[in-house]
Residue frames as a rotation matrix with the C-alpha (Angstrom) as fourth column:
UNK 1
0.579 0.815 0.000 0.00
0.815 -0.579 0.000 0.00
0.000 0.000 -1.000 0.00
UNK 2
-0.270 -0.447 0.853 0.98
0.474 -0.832 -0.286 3.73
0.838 0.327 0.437 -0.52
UNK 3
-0.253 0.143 -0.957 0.71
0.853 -0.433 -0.290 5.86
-0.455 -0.890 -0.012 2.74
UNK 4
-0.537 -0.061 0.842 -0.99
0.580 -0.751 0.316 9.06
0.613 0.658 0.438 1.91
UNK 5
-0.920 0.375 -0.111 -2.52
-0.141 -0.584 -0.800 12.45
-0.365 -0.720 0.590 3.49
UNK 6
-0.377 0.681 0.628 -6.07
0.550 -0.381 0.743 13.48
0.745 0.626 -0.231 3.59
UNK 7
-0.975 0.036 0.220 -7.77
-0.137 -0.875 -0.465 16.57
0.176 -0.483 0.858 4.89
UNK 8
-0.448 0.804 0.391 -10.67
0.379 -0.225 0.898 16.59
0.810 0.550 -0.204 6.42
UNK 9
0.019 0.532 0.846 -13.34
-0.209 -0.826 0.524 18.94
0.978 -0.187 0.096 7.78
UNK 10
-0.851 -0.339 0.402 -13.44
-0.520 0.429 -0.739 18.35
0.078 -0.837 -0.541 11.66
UNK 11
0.126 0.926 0.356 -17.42
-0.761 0.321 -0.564 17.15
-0.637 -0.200 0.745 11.74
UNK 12
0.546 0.284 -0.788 -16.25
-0.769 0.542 -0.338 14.94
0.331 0.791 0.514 9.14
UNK 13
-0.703 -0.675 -0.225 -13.08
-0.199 0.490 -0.849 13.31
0.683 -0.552 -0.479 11.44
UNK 14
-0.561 0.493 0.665 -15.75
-0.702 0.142 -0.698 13.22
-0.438 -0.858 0.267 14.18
UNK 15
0.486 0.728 -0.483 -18.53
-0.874 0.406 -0.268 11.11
0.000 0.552 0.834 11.74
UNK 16
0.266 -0.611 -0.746 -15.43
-0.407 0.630 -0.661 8.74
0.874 0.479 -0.081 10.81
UNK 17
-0.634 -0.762 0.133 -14.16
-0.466 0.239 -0.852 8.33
0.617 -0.602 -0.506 14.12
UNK 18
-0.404 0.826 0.393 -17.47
-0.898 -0.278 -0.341 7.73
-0.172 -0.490 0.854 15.19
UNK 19
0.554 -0.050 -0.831 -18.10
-0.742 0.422 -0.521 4.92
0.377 0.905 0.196 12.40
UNK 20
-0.251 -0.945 -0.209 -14.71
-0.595 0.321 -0.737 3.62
0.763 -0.060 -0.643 13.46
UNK 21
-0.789 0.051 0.612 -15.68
-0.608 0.081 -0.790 3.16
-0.090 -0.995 -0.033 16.88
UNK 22
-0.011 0.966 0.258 -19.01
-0.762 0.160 -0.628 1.66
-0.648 -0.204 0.734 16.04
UNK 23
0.936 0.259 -0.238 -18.43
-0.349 0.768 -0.537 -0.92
0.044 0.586 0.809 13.67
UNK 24
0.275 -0.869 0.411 -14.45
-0.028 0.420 0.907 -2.00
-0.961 -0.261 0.091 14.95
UNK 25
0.436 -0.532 0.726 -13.20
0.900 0.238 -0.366 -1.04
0.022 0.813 0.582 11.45
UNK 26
-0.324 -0.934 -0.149 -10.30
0.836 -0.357 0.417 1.20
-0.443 0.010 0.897 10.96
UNK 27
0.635 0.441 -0.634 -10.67
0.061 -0.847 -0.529 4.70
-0.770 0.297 -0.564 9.43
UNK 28
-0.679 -0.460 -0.572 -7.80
-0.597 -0.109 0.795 3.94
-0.428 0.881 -0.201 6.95
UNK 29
-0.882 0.297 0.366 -10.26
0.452 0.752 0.480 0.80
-0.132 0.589 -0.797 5.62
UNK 30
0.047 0.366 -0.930 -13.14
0.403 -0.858 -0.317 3.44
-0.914 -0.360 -0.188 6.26
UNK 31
0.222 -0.151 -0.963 -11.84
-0.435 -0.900 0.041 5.97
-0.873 0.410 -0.265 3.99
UNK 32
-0.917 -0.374 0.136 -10.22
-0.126 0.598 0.791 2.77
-0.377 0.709 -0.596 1.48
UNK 33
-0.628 0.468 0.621 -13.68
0.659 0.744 0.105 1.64
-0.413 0.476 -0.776 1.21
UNK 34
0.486 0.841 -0.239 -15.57
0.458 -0.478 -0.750 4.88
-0.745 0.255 -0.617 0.62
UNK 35
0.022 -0.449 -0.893 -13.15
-0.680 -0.662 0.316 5.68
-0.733 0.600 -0.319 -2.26
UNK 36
-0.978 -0.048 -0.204 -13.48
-0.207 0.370 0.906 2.94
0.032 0.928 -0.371 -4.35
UNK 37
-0.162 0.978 -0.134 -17.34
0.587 -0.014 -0.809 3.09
-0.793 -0.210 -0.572 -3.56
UNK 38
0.535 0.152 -0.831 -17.27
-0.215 -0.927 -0.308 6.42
-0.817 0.344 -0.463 -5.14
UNK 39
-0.554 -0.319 -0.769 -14.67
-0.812 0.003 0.584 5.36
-0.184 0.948 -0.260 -8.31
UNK 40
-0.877 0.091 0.472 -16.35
0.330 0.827 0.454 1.92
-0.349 0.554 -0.756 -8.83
UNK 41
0.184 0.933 -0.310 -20.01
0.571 -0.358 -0.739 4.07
-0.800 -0.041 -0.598 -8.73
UNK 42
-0.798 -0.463 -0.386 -17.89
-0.026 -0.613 0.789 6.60
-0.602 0.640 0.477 -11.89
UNK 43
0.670 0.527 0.523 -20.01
0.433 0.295 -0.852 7.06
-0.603 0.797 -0.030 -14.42
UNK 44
0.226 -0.660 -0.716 -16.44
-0.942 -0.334 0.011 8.05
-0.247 0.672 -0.698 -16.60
UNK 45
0.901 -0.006 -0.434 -15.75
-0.347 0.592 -0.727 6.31
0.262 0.806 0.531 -18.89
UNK 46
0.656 -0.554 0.512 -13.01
-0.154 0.566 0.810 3.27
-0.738 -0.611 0.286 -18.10
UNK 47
0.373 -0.615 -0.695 -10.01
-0.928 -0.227 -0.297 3.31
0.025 0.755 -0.655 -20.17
UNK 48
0.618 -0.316 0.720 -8.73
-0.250 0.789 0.561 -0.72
-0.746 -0.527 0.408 -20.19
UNK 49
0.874 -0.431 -0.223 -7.03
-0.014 0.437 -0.899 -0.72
0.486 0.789 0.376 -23.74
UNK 50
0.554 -0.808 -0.201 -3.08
0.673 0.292 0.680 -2.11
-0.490 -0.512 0.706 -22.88
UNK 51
0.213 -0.512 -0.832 -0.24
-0.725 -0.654 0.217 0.04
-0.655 0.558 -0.510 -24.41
UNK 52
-0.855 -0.504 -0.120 0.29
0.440 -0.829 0.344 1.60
-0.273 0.241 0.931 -26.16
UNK 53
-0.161 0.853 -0.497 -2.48
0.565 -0.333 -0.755 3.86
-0.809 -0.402 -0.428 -25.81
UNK 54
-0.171 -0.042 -0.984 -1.69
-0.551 -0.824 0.131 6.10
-0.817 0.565 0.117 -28.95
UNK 55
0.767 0.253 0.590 -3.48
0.339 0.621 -0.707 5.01
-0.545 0.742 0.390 -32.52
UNK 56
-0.451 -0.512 -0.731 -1.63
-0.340 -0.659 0.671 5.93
-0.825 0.551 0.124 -35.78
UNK 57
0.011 0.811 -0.585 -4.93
-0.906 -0.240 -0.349 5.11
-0.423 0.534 0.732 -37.77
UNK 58
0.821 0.543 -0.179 -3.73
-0.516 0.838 0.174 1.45
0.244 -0.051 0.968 -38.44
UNK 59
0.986 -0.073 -0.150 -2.34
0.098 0.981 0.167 -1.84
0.135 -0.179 0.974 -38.28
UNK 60
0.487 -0.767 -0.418 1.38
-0.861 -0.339 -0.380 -2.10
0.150 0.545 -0.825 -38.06
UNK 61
0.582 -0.549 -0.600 3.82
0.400 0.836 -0.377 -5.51
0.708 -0.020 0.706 -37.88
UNK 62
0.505 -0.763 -0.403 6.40
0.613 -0.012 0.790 -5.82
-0.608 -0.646 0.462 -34.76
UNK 63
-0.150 -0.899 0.411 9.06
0.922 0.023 0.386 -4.99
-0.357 0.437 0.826 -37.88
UNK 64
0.263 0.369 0.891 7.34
0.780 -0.625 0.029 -1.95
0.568 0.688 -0.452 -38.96
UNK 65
1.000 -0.002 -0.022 7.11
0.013 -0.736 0.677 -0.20
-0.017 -0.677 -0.736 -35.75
UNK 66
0.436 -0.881 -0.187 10.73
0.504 0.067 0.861 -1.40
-0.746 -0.469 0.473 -35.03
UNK 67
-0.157 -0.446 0.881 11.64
0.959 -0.282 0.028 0.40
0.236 0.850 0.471 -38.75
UNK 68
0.206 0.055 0.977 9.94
0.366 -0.930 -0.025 3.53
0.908 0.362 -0.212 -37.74
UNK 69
0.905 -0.308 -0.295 11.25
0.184 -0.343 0.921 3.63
-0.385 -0.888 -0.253 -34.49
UNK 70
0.134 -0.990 0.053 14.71
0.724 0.134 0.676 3.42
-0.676 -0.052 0.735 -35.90
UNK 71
-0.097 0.056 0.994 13.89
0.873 -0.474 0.112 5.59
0.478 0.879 -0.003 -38.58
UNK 72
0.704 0.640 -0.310 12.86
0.521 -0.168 0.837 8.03
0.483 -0.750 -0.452 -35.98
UNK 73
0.894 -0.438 -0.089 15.96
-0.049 -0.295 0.954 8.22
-0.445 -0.849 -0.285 -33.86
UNK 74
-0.082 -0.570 0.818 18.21
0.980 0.104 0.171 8.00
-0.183 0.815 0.550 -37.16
UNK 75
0.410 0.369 0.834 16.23
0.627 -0.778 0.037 11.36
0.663 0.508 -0.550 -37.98
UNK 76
0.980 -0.103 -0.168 16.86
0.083 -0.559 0.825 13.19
-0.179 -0.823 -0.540 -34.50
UNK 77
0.332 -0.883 -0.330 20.75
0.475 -0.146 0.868 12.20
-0.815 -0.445 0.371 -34.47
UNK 78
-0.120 -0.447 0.887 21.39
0.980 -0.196 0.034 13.72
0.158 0.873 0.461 -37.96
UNK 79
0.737 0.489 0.467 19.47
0.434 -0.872 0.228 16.67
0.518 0.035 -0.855 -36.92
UNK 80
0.894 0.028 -0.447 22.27
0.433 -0.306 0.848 17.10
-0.113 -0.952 -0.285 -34.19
């Protein structure tokens, strides 16, 4: 897990701590579960495509890309 701040209001630390107390669950698991409540509830739009994320309108072979990558960084060092 990542360790992170959050701010909040004091009536809202009081609610939570409240909560906390009353059901014997942490306020970090608290605060875990009412954030992914609130992203799994998103109504944005989920992005799941794998990279590369960028199109270049179609298809290309392993050997292509690998041509216009080299081509690419052929272009840059001449430039230099």
């Amino acid at each position: 897990m990542i360790k992170t701040t959050v701010y909040l209001p004091e009536d809202l630390e009081v609610r939570l701590d409240a909560e906390a107390a009353a059901t014997g669950v942490s306020k970090a698991e608290l605060i875990r579960r009412g954030i992914t409540m609130l992203l799994d509830s998103s109504d944005r739009p989920k992005d799941d495509r794998p990279l590369p994320v960028f199109r270049s309108g179609r298809s290309r072979s392993a050997q292509e890309m690998d041509d216009a990558v080299y081509d690419h960084i052929k272009s840059r060092a001449a430039r230099r």
